[in-house]
Backbone as ProteinMPNN parsed JSONL, in Angstrom:
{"seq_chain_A": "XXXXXXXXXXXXXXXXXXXXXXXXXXXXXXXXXXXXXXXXXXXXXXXXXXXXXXXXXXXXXXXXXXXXXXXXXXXXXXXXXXXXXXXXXXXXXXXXXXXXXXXXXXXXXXXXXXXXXXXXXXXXXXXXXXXXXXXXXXXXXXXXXXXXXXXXXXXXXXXXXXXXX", "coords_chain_A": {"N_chain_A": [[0.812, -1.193, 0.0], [2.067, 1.283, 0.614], [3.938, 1.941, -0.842], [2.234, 1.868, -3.557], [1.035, 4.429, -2.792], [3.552, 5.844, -2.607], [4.129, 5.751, -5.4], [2.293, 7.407, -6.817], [2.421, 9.571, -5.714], [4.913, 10.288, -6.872], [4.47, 10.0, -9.609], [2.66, 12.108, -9.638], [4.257, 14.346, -9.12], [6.007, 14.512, -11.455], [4.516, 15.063, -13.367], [3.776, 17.316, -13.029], [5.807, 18.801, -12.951], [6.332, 18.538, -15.876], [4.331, 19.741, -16.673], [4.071, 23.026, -17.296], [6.093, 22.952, -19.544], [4.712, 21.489, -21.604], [2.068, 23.104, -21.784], [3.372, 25.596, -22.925], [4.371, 24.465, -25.215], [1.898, 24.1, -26.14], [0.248, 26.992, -26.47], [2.548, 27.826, -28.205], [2.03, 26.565, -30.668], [-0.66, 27.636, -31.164], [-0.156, 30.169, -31.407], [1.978, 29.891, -33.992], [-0.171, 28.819, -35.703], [-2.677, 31.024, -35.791], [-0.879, 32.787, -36.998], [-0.408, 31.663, -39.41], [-2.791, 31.21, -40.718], [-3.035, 34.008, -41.358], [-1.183, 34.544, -43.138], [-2.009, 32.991, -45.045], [-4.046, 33.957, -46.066], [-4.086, 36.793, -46.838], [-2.143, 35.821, -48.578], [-3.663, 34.408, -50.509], [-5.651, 36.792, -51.695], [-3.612, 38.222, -52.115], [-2.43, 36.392, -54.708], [-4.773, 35.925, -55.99], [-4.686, 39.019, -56.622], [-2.842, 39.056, -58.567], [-3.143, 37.353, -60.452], [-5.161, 38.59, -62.168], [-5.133, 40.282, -65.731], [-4.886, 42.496, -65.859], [-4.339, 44.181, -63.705], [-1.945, 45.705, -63.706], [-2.175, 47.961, -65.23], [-1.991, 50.729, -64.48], [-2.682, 53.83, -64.968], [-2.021, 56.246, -63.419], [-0.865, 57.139, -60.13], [-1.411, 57.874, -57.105], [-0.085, 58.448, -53.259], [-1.285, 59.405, -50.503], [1.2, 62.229, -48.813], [1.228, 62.662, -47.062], [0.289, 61.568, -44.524], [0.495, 58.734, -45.733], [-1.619, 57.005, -45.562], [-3.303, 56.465, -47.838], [-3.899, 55.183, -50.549], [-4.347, 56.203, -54.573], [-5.444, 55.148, -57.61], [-5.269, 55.848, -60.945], [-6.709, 53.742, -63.69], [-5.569, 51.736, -66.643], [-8.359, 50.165, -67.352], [-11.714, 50.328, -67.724], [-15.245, 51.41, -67.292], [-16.319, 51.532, -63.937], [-13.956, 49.921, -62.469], [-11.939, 51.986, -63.674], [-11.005, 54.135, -61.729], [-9.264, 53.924, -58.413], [-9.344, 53.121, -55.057], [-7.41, 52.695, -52.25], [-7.564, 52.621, -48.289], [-5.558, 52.924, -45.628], [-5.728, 51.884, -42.125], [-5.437, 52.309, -38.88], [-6.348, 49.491, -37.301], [-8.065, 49.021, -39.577], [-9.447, 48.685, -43.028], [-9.842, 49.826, -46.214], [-11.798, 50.457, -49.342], [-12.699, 51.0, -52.572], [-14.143, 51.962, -55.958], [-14.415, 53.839, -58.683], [-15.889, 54.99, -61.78], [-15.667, 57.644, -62.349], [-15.009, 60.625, -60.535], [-13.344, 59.743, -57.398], [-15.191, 58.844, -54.723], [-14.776, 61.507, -51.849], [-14.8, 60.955, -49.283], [-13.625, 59.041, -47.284], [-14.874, 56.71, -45.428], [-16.964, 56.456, -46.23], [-16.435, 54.618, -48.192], [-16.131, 50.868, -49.206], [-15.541, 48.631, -46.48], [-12.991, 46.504, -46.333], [-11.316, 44.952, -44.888], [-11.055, 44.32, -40.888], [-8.574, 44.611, -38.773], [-6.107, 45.67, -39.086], [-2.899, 46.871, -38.987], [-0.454, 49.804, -37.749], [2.921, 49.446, -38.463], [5.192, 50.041, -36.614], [6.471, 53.329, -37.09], [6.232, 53.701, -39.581], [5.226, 54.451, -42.793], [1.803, 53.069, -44.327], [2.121, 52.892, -46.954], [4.223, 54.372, -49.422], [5.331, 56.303, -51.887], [7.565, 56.243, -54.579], [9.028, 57.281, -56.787], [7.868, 55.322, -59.813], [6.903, 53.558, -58.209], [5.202, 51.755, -55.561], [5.781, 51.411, -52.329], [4.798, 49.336, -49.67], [3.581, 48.571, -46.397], [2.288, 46.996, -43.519], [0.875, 45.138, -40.461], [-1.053, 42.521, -39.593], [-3.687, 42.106, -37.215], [-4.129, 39.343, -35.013], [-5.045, 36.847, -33.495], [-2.644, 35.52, -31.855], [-0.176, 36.99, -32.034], [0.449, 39.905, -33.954], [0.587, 40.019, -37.681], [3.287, 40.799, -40.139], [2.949, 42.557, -43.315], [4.784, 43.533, -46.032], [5.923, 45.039, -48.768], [6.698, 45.754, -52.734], [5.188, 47.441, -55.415], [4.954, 47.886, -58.756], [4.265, 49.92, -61.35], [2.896, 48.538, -64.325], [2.196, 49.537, -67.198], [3.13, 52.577, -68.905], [3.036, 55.364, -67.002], [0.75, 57.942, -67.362], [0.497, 59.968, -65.987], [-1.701, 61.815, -65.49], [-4.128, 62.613, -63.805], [-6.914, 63.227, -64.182], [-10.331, 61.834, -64.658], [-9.886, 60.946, -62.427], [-9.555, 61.998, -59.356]], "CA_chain_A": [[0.0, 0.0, 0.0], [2.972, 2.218, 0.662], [4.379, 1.509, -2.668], [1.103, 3.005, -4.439], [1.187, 6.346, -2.375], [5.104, 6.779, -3.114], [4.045, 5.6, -6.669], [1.129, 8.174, -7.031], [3.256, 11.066, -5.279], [6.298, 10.498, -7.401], [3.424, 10.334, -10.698], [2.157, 13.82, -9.516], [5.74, 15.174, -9.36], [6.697, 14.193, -12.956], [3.16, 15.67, -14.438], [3.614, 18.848, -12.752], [7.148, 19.364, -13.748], [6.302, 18.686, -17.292], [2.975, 20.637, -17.467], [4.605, 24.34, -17.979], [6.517, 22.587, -20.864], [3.156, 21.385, -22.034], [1.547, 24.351, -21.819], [4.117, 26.653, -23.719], [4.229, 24.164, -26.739], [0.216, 24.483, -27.009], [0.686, 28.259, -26.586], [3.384, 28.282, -29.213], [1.339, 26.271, -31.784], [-1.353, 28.096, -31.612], [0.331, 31.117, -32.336], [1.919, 29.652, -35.352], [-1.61, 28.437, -36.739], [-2.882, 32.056, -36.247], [-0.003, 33.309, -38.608], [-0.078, 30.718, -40.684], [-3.946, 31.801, -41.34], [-3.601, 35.391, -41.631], [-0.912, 34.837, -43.943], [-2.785, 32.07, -46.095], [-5.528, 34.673, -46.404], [-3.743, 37.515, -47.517], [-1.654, 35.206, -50.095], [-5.091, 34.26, -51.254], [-5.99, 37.591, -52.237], [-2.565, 38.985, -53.66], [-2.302, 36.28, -55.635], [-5.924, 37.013, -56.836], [-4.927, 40.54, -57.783], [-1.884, 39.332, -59.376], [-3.496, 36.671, -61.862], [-6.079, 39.566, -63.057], [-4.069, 40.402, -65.889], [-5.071, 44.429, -65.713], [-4.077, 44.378, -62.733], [-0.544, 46.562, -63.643], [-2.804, 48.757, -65.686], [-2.161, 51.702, -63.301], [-1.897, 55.051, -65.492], [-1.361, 57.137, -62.398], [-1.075, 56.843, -58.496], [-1.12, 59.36, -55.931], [-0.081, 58.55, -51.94], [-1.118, 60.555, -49.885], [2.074, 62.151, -48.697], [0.685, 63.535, -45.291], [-0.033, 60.277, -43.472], [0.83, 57.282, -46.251], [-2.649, 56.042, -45.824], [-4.189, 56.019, -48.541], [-3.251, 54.744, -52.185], [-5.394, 56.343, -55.249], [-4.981, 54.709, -58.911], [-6.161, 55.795, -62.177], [-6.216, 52.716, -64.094], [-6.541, 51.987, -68.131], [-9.853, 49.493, -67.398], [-13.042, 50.631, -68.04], [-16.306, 51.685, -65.691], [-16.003, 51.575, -62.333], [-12.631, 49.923, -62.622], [-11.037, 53.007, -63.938], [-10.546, 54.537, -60.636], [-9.453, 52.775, -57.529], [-8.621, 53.789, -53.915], [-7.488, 51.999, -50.842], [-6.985, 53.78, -47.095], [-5.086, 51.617, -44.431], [-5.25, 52.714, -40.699], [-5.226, 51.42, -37.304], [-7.986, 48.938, -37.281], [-9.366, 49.517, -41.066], [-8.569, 49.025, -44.434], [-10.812, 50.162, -47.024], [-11.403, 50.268, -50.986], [-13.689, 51.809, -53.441], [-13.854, 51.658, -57.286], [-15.835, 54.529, -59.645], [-16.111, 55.577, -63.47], [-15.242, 59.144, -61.955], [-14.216, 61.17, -59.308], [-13.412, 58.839, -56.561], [-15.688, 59.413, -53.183], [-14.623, 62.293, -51.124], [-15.081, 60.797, -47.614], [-13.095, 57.485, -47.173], [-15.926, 56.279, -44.371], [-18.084, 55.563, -47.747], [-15.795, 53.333, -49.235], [-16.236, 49.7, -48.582], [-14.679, 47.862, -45.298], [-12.21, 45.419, -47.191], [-10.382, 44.471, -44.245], [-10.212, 44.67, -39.891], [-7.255, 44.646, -37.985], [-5.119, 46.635, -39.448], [-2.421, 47.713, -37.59], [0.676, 50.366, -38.962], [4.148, 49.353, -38.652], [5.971, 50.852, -35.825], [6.193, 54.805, -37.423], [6.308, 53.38, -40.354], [3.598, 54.774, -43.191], [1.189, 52.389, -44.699], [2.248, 53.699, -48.297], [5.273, 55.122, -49.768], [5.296, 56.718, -53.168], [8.887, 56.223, -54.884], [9.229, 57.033, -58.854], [6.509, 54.554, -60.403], [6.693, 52.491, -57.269], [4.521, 52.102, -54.047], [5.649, 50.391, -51.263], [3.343, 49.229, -48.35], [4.076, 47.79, -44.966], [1.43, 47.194, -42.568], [0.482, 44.351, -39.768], [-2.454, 42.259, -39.689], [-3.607, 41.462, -36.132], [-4.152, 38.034, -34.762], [-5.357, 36.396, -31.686], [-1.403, 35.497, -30.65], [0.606, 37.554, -32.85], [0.823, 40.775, -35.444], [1.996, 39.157, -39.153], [3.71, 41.597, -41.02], [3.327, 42.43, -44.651], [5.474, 44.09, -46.748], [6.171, 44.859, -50.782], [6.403, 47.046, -53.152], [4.339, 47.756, -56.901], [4.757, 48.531, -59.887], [3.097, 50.251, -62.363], [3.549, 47.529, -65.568], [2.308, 50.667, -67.877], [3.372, 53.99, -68.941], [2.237, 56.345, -66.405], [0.702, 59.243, -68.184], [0.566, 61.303, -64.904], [-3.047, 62.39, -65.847], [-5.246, 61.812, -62.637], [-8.623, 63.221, -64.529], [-11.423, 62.171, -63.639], [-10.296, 59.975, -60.444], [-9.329, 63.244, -58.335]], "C_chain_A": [[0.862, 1.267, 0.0], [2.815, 2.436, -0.798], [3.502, 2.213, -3.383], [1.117, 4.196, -4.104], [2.588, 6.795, -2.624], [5.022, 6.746, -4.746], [3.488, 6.879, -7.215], [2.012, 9.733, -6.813], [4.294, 11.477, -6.489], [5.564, 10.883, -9.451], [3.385, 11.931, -10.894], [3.522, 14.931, -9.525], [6.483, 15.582, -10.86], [5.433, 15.171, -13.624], [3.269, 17.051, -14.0], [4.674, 19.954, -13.073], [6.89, 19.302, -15.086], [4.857, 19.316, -17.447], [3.29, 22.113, -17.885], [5.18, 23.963, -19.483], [5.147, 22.473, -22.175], [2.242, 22.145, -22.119], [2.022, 25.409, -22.822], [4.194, 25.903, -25.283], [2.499, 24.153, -27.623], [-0.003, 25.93, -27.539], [1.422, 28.716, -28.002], [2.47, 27.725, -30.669], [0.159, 26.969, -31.994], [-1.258, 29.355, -32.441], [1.011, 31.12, -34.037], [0.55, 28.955, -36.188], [-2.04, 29.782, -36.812], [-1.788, 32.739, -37.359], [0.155, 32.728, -39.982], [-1.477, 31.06, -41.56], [-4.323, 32.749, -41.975], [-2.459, 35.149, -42.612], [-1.013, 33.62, -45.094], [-4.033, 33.568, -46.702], [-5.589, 35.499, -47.002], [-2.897, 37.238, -49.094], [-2.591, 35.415, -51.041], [-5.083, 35.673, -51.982], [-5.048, 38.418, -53.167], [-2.307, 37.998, -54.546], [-3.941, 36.191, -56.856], [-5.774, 38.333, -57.743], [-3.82, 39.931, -58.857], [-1.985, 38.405, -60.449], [-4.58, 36.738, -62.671], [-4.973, 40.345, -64.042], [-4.287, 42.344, -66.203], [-4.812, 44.414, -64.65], [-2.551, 45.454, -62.775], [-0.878, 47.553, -64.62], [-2.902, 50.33, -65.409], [-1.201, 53.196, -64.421], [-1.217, 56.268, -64.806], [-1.701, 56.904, -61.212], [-0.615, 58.095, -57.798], [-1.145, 58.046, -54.472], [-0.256, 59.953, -51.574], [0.546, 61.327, -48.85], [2.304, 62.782, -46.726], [1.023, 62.227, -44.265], [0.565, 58.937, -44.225], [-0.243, 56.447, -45.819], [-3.121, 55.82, -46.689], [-3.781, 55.882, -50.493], [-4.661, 55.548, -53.331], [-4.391, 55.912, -56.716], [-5.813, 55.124, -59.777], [-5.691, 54.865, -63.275], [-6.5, 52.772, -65.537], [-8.115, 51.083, -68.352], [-11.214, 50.561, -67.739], [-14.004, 50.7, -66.978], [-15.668, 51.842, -64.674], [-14.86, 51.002, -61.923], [-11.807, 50.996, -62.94], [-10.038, 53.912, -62.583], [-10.538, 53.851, -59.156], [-8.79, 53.598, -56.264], [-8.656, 52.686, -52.766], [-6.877, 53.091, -49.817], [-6.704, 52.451, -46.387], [-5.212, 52.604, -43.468], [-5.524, 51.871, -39.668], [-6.525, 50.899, -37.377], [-8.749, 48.823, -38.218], [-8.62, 49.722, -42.164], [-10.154, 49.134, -45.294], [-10.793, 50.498, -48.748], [-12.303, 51.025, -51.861], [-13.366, 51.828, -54.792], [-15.109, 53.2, -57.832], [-15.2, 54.357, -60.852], [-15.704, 57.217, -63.189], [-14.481, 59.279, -60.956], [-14.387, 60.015, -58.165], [-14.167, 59.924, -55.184], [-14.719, 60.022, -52.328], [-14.022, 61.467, -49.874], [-15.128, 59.547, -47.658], [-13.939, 56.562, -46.069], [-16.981, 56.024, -45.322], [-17.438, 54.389, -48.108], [-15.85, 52.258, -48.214], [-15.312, 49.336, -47.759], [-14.027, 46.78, -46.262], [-11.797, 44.876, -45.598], [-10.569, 45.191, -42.592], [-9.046, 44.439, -40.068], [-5.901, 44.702, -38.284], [-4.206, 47.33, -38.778], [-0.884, 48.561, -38.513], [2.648, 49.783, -38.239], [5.023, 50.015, -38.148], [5.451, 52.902, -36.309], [6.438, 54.519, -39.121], [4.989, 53.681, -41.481], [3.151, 53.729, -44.092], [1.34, 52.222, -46.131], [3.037, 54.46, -48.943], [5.255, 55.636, -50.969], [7.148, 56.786, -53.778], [9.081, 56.332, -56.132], [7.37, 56.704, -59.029], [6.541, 53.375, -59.439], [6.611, 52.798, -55.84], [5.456, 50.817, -53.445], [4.892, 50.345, -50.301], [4.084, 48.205, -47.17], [2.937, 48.387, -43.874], [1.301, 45.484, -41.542], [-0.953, 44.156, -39.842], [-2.904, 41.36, -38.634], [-4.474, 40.511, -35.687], [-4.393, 38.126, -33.319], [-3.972, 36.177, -30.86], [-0.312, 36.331, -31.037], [0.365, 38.847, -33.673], [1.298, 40.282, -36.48], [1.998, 40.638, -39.701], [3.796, 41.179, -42.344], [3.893, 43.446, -45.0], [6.027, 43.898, -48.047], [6.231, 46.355, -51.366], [5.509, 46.73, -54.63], [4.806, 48.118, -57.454], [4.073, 48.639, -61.265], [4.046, 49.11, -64.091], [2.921, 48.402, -67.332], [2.881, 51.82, -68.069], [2.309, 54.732, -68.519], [2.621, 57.391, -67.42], [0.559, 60.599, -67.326], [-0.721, 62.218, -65.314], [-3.909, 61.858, -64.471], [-7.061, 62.363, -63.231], [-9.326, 61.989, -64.481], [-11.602, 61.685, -62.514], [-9.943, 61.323, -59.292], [-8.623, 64.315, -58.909]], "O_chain_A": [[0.431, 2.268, -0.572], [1.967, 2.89, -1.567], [3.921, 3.246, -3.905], [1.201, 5.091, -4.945], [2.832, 7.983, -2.833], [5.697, 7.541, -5.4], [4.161, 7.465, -8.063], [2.139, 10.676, -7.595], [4.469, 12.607, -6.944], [6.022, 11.692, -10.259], [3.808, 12.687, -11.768], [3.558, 16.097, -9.918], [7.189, 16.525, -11.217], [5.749, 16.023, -14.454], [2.793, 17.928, -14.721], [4.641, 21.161, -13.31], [7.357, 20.3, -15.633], [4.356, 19.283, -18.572], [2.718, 22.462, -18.917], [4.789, 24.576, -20.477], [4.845, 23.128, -23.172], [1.311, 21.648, -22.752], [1.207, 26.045, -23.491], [4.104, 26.547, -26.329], [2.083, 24.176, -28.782], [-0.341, 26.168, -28.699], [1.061, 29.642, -28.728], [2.302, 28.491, -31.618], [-0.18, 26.962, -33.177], [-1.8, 29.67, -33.5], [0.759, 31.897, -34.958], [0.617, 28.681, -37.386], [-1.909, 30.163, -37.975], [-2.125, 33.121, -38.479], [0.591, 33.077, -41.079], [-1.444, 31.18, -42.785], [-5.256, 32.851, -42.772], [-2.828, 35.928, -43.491], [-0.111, 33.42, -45.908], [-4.583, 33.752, -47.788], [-6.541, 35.66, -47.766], [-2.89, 37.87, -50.15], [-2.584, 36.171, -52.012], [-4.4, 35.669, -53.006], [-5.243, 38.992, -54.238], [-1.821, 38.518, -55.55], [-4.039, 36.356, -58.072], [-6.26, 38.687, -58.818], [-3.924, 40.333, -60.016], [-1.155, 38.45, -61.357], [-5.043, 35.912, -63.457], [-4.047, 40.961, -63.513], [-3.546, 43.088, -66.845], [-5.663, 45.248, -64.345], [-2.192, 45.918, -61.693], [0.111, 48.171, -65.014], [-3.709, 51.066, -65.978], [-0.018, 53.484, -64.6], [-0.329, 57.012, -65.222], [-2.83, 56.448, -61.029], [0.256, 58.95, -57.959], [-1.87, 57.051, -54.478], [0.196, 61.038, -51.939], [0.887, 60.486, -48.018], [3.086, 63.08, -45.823], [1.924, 62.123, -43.434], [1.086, 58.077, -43.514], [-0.013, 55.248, -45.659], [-3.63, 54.7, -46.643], [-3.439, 56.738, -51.309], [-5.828, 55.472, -52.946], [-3.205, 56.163, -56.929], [-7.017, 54.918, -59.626], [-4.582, 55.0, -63.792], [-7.376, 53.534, -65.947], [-8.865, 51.291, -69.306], [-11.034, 51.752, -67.994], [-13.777, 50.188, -65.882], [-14.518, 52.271, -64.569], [-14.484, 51.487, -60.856], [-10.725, 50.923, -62.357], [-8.839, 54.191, -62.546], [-11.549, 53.311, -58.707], [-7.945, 54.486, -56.379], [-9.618, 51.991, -52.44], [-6.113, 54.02, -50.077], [-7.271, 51.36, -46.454], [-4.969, 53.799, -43.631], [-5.84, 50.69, -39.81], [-7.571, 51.538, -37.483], [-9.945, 48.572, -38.068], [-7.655, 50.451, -42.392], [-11.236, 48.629, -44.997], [-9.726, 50.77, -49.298], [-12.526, 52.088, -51.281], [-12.156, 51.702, -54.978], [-16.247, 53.426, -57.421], [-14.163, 53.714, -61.014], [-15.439, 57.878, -64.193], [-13.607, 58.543, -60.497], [-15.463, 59.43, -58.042], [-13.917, 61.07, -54.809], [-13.788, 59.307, -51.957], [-12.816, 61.428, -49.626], [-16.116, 58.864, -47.929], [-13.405, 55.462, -45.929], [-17.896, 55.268, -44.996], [-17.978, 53.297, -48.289], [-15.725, 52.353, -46.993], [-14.158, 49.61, -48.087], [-14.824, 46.206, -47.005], [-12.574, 43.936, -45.428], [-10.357, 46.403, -42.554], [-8.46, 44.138, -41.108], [-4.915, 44.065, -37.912], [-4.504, 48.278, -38.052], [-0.374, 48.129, -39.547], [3.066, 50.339, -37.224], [5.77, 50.662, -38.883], [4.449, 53.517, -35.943], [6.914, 55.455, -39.762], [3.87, 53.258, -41.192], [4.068, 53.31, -44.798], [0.638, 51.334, -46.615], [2.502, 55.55, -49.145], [4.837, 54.576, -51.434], [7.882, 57.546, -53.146], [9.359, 55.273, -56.695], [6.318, 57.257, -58.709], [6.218, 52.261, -59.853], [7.287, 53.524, -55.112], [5.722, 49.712, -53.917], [4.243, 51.349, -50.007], [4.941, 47.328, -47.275], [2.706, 49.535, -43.495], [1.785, 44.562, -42.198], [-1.836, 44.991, -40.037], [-2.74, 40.145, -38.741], [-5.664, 40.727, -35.915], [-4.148, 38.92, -32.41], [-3.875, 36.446, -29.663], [0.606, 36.364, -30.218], [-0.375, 38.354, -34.524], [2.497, 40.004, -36.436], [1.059, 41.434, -39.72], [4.313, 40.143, -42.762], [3.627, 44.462, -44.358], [6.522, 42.84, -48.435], [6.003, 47.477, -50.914], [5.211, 45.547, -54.791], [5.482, 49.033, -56.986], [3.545, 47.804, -61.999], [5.174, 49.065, -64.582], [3.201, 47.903, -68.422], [3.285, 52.213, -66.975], [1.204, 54.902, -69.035], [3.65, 57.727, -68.005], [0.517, 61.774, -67.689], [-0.532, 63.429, -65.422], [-4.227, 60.679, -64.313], [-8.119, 61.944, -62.762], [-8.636, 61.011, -64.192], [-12.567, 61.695, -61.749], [-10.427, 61.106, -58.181], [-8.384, 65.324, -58.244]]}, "name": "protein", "num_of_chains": 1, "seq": "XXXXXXXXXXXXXXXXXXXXXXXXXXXXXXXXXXXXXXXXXXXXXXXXXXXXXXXXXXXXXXXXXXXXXXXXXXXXXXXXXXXXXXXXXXXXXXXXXXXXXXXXXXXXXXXXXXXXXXXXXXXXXXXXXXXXXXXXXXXXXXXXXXXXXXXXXXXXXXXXXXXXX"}
């Protein structure tokens, strides 16, 4: 009868020393499944834009140069493709398409995207020549994933922004 209670004690000793271990590798996997999601999800969609083949169609781009939130393109497509805008900011990414002047008041344009987060002091949007870069975080239940890239325009910008702004 001893024997079972030094058995049982010496049991409970071993399980309690290895449960922090056990704990931190559930911890850790979960965090790599959240990153592994948010950046399955975003793949998904850039390689969406990038096997539309207008997609490098982009006759002119403006950043804004204030903040680096917000991207505007005047593209060579047609309708409501012609003009395109995205805004990134803490918590919110957003998009919008017209045939004209693009909407005023970025709180119209469609929610594309929460949890948006910016990149240390880093702006959401760089303007460089004929090439944007972007760097933003996209936040997760255990983690921030960072993205980062840059664009380019696969036309001759004509530096005409009529009629998108």
């Amino acid at each position: 009868m001893i024997e079972i209670i030094i058995g049982m004690i010496l049991l409970a000793i071993i399980a309690v020393a290895i449960l922090p271990a056990l704990w931190q590798g559930i911890q850790y996997s979960s965090q790599q499944a959240a990153t592994a999601t948010a950046t399955r999800e975003l793949n998904s969609v850039i390689e969406g834009i990038r096997e539309n083949p207008d997609c490098g169609n982009a006759l002119d781009f403006d950043v804004d140069d204030a903040t680096g939130t917000e991207l505007r393109v005047r593209t060579s497509l047609g309708g409501n493709l012609a003009c395109q805008a995205s805004l990134l900011k803490d918590g919110d990414a957003r998009f919008t398409t017209s045939s004209g002047a693009l909407p005023a008041l970025a709180s119209d344009w469609a929610r594309w995207e929460n949890g948006i987060a910016q990149y240390a002091s880093t702006p959401f949007f760089v303007e460089n020549g004929d090439v944007v870069t972007y760097t933003f975080d996209i936040e997760t239940d255990s983690a921030p994933v960072r993205f980062s890239g840059e664009a380019a325009a696969r036309s001759t910008a004509t530096g005409v922004s009529l009629p998108c702004w």
